[in-house]
Structures are given as C-alpha cells and as structure tokens.
C-alpha positions as CSV (number, residue, x, y, z in Angstrom):
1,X,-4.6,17.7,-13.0
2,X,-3.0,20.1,-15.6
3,X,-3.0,18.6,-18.9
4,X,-0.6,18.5,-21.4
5,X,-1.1,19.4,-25.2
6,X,-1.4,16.8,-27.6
7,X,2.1,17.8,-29.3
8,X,3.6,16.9,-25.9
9,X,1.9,14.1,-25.4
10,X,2.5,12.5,-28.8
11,X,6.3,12.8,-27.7
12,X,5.9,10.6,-24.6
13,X,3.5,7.8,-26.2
14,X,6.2,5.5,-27.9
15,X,8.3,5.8,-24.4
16,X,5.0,5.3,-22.3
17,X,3.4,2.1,-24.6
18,X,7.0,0.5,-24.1
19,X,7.1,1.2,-20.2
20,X,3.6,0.0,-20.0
21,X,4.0,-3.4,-22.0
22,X,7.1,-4.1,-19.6
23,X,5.4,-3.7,-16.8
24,X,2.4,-5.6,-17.9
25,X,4.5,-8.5,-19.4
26,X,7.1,-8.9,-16.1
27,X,8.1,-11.9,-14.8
28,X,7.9,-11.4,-11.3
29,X,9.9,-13.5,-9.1
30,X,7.9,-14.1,-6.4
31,X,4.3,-14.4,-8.0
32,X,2.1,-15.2,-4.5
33,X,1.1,-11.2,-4.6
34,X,1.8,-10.0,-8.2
35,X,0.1,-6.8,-7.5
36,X,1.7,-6.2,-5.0
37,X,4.9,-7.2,-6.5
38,X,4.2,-4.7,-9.8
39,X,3.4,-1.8,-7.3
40,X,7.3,-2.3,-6.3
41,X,7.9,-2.0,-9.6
42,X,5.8,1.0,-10.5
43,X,6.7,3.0,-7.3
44,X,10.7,2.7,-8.3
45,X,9.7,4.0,-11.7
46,X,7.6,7.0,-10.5
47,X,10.2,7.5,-7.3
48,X,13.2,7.4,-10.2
49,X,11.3,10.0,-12.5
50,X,10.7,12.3,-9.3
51,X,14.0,12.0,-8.5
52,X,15.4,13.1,-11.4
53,X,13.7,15.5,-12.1
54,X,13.0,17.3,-8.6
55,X,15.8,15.9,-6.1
56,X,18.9,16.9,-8.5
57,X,22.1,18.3,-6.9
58,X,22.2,22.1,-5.9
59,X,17.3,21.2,-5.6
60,X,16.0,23.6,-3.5
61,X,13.1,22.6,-1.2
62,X,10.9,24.7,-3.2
63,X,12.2,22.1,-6.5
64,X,11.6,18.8,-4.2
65,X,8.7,19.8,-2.7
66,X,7.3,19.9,-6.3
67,X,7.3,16.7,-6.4
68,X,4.8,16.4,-3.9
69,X,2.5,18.7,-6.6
70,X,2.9,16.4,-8.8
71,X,2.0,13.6,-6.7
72,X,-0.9,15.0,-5.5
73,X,-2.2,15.9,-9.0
74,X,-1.9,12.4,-10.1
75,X,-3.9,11.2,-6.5
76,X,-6.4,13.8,-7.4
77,X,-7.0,12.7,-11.2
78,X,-6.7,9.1,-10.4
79,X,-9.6,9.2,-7.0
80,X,-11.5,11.6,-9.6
81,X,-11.7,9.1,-13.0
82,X,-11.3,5.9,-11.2
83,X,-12.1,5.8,-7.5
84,X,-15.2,7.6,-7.2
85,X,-17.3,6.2,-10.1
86,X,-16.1,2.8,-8.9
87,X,-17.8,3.5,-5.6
88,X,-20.6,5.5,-6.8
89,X,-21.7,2.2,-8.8
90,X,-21.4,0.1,-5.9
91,X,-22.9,2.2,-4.3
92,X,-26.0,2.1,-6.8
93,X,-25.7,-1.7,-6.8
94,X,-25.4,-1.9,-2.9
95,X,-27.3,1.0,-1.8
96,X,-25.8,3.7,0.4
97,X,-24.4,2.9,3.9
C-alpha cells in the first residue's frame, strides 16, 4: 500500500478521529446486525470519497478505474496486517488443516 508522509498524514488525523468516533458512537436504527448495519455506513463513506474524487464529470476510465487501485491497495494492506496473522494464530492454536 503506498504510504503517505507524516506531514500528510497529520492533515487528515483531526478529520479521520471525528469520522471514526461517529461511526463508532452511531445509533443504528435497526440494531439486530449492527455490524452489518456500520458496513452500510462505512461503504457510503468510502463509495462517497471514491466518488469524488475519481467519478467527477469530464473522469476518464483511466481516472475511475483508479479507484479500483485504490481499492485494491487497501484489500491488500488490510488481508496483509489483519487477515493473515489472525489465521496464522488460529492456525497455531488449531493446527493446520
């Protein structure tokens, strides 16, 4: 996943911590699958972001097709940090299939 420098990073932080705590402090309506129900929520964010940025009037494919980059990336980094260690420890715990 390319990385941003810090200076960059520092600029989306506030925006980001604010986002977050929103989404972690919703009052979803229907609460029988609040996961479910905050992946809604995070999917219009990401879709939203995407969208503006990448699916702008006069976008070339080339421009929306980045978006798929970027989503990619994020599946990558996510799998990578999250995913695999997760299953390599069960898999320690469980032994391998």
């Amino acid at each position: 996943m390319p990385y941003i420098n810090k200076e960059d990073r520092e600029r989306y932080r506030k925006p980001l911590e604010t986002l977050i705590y929103e989404l972690q402090n919703a009052e979803i309506e229907d609460s029988d699958n609040c996961i479910g129900n905050i992946r809604g929520h995070i999917a219009y964010i990401v879709f939203k972001i995407l969208k503006e940025m990448y699916a702008f009037d006069g976008a070339k494919y080339s421009d929306r097709s980045e978006a798929l980059a970027v989503l990619s990336s994020v599946d990558d980094e996510f799998k990578s940090r999250f995913l695999r260690p997760y299953e390599q420890e069960k898999r320690t715990i469980n032994g391998d299939v």
